[in-house]
N, C-alpha and C positions, 0 to 999 in steps of 0.2 A: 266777232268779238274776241273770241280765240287767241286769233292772229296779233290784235292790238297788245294782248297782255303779253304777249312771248314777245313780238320785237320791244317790250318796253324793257324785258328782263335781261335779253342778249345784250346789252350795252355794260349792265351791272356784273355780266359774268365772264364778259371778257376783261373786266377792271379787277376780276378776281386770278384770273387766270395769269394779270402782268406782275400784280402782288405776290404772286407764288412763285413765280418764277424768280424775282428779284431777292427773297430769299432766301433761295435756293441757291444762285448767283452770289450770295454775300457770304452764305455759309463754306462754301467752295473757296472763294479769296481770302476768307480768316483762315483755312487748310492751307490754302498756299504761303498765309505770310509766316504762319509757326513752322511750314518747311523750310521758307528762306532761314528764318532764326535758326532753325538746328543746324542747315547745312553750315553757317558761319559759325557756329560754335563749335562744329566738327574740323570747320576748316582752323580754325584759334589752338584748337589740340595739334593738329597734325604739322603746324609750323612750331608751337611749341617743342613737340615731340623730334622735328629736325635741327632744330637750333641747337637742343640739347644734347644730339647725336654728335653736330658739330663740336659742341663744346669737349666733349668726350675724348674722342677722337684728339683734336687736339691737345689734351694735356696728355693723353696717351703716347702720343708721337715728341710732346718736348719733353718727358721722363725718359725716353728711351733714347733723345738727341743729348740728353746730358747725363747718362749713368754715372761717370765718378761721382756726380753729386744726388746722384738718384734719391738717397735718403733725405736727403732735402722736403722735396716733396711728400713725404711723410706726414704730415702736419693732421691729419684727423685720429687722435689719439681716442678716441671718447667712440665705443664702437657700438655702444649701449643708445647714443642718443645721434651719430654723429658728429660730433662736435670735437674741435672747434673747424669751423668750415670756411670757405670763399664765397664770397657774395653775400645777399641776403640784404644788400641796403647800403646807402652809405656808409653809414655809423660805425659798419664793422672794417677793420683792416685786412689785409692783405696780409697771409702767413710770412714771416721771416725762417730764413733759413740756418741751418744749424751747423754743425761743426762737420762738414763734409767734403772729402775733393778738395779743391784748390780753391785760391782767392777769385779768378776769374771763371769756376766753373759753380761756383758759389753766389758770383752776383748774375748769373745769368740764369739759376734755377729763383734767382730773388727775381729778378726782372720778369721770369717766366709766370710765375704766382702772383704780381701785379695785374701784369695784363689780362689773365685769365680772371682775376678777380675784378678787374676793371668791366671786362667784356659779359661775365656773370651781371654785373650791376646793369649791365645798359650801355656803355660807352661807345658803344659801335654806330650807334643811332643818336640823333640828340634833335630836339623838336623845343625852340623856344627855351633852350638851354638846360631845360629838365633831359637825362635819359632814357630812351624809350624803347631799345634795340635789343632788349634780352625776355626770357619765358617771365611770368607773374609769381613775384619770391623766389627767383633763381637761386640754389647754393652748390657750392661744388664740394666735392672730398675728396681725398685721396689717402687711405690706407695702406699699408704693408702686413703683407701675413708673412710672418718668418717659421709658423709651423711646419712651411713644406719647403720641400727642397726642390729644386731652387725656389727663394723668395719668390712670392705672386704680391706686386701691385692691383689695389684696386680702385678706379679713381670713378667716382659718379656724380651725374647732376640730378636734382632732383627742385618740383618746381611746383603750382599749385593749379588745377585743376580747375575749369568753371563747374564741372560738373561729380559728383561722386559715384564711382565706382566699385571697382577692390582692390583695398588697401595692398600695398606692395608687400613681397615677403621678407617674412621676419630678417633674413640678413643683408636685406638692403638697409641699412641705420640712417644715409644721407638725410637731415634734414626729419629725423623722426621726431614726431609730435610738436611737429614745429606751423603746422598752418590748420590746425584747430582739429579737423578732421583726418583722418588717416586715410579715408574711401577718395579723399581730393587730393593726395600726394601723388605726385607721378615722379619716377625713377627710374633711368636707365641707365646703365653698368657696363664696363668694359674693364676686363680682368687678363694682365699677361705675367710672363716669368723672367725675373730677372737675374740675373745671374751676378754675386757678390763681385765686384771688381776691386774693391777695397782690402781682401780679405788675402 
């Protein structure tokens, strides 16, 4: 009589044992897919963070291919908020240049701050004729410190974060308090010496 009761139980406790396992099994695959999500959001930064490098780099190199109109590029006067900047949307223009250098070293730092402003927005990429090809709230800056000698340029992009962090330091301005939280601003900075040619 024994017998009859146990083989009637091992059928129900092997039906316990596939349940436990399959939870166990499901809990593990909900691990794996919040890994896949974070690996993609780490990978979302890490493209953002080279495009921006790109972007950098690049106006760094046409401020220093056009010095007689270096001043030109000048245009982030507002060192409290960064402003006024490149990119950040349509809506906003592209800096004009100022009374610098010659007629044609003039529209070429104008042509230069177009296209950097174009390329901030997205223009590199285009998907169904919306822009798609730049970091989330891309803006660029470019400053002049004339406290030291020689002038230091400083030109930065700065761009919006999925995730919060910490907030960038106090003298990065690019783009301050411009995308709600500070801990989601990202900002990276390329600073050289220019020497007056004008002068």
């Amino acid at each position: 009589m024994d017998r009859r009761l146990f083989a009637r139980r091992a059928p129900g406790f092997t039906m316990l044992e596939v349940l436990i396992s399959i939870f166990i099994m499901t809990i593990g695959l909900l691990g794996l897919a919040g890994l896949q999500i974070q690996a993609q959001q780490a990978e979302l930064e890490s493209y953002q963070r080279a495009q921006a490098l790109i972007l950098v780099n690049d106006m760094a190199d046409r401020v220093n291919a056009n010095r007689r109109a270096a001043g030109c590029y000048n245009f982030t006067t507002t060192t409290a908020s960064g402003a006024p900047f490149a990119g950040g949307g349509s809506g906003n223009s592209a800096p004009v240049c100022g009374p610098y250098g010659t007629i044609e070293t003039r529209a070429r730092a104008n042509a230069d701050m177009t296209e950097w402003h174009d390329t901030l927005n997205g223009a590199g990429e285009q998907l169904s004729g919306a822009q798609v090809g730049a970091m989330i709230g891309a803006r660029g800056c470019v400053s002049l410190d004339t406290s030291v000698t020689p002038n230091q340029y400083r030109v930065s992009v700065a761009w919006q974060s999925m995730s919060k962090t910490k907030a960038p330091s106090a003298d990065l301005t690019c783009a301050k308090n411009q995308y709600g939280d500070e801990a989601q601003r990202r900002v990276v900075s390329v600073t050289f010496p220019m020497a007056c040619l004008n002068c």
